[in-house]
C-alpha positions in Angstrom: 27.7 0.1 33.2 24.3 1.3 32.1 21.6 -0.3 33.8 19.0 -1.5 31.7 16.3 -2.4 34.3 16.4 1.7 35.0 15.1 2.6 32.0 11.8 1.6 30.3 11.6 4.3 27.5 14.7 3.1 26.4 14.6 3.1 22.4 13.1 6.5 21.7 16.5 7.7 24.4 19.1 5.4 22.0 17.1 7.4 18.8 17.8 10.6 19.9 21.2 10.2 21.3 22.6 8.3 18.7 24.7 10.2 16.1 25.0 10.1 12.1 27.5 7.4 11.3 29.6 10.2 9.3 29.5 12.5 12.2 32.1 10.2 14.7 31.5 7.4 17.5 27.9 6.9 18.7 27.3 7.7 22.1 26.3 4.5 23.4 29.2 2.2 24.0 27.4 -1.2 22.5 30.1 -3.6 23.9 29.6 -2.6 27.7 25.7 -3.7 27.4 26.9 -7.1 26.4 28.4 -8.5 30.1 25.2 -7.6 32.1 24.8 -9.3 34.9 21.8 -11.7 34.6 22.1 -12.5 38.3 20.5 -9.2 39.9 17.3 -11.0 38.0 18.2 -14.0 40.1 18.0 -11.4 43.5 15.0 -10.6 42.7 13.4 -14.5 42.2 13.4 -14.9 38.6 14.3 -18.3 37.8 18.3 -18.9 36.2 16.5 -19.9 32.5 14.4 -16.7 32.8 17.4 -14.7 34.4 19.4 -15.1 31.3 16.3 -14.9 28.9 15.8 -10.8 29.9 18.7 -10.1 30.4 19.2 -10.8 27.0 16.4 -9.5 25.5 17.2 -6.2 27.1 20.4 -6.0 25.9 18.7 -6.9 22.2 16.6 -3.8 23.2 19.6 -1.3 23.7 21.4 -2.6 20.8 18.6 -2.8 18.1 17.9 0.9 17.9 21.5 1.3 17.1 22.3 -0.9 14.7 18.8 -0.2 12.5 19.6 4.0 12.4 23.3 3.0 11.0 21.6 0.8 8.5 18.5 3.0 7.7 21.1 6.0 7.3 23.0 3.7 5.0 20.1 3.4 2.4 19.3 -0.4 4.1 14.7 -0.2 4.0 13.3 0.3 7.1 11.8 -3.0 8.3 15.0 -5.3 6.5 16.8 -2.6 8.4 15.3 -3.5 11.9 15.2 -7.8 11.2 19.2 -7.3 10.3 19.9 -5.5 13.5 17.8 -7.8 15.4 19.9 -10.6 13.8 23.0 -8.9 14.7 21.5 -7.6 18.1 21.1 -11.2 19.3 24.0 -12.8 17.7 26.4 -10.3 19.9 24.4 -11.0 23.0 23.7 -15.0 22.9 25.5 -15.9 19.7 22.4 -16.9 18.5 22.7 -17.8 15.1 19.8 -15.5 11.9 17.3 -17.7 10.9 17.4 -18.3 6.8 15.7 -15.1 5.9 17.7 -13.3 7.8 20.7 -14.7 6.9 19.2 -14.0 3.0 19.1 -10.5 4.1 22.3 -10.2 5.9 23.8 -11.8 2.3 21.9 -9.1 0.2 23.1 -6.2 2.1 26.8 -7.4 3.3 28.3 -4.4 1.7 26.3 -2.2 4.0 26.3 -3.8 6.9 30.4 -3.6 6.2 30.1 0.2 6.1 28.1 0.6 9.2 30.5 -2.0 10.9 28.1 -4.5 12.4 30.0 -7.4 10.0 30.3 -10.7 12.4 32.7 -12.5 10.2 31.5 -15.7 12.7 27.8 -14.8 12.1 27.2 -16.7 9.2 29.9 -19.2 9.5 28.2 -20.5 12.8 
């Protein structure tokens, strides 16, 4: 498992090392970020509410970068680009539901975000 807590230049790494969508698999595997252990905070003294608060904004971290270049190189504008990935980013690490405008902009570009398959059929049924 990659360990987040070793790496603080982590989004310009994910940029580079990600590949076009039309070129194969990405070479980050998303889905193993999403189990880290929010414990080794607790090791260290960080309280269990804070614990699980950074762990899961550094998972958000490593996933965002992903998910915005398979938008942006899907045609998806920059900065609607980065809230939907944020939107998706959280929802796959706390099921934390988009707030309305994202959920306006997950609606515009559903076709897109199908294509770059980051669609959370639960994500705007929850």
């Amino acid at each position: 498992m990659i360990n987040v807590l070793d790496r603080p230049y982590v989004e310009e790494e994910l940029v580079e090392t990600v590949e076009p969508i039309d070129e194969g698999i990405e070479s980050i595997d998303v889905k193993k970020l999403l189990p880290f252990d929010w414990r080794k905070l607790m090791i260290l003294g960080v309280s269990l509410d804070d614990a699980k608060r950074i762990a899961i904004n550094l998972i958000v971290r490593e996933i965002v970068p992903v998910y915005w270049r398979k938008l942006i190189e899907l045609g998806v504008p920059i900065n609607e680009a980065h809230d939907i990935a944020e939107a998706i980013a959280r929802y796959d690490a706390a099921k934390k539901r988009p707030n309305h405008e994202q959920k306006e902009l997950i609606k515009r570009y559903c076709p897109t975000i199908c294509r770059a398959e980051l669609w959370r059929s639960k994500l705007l049924l929850a």
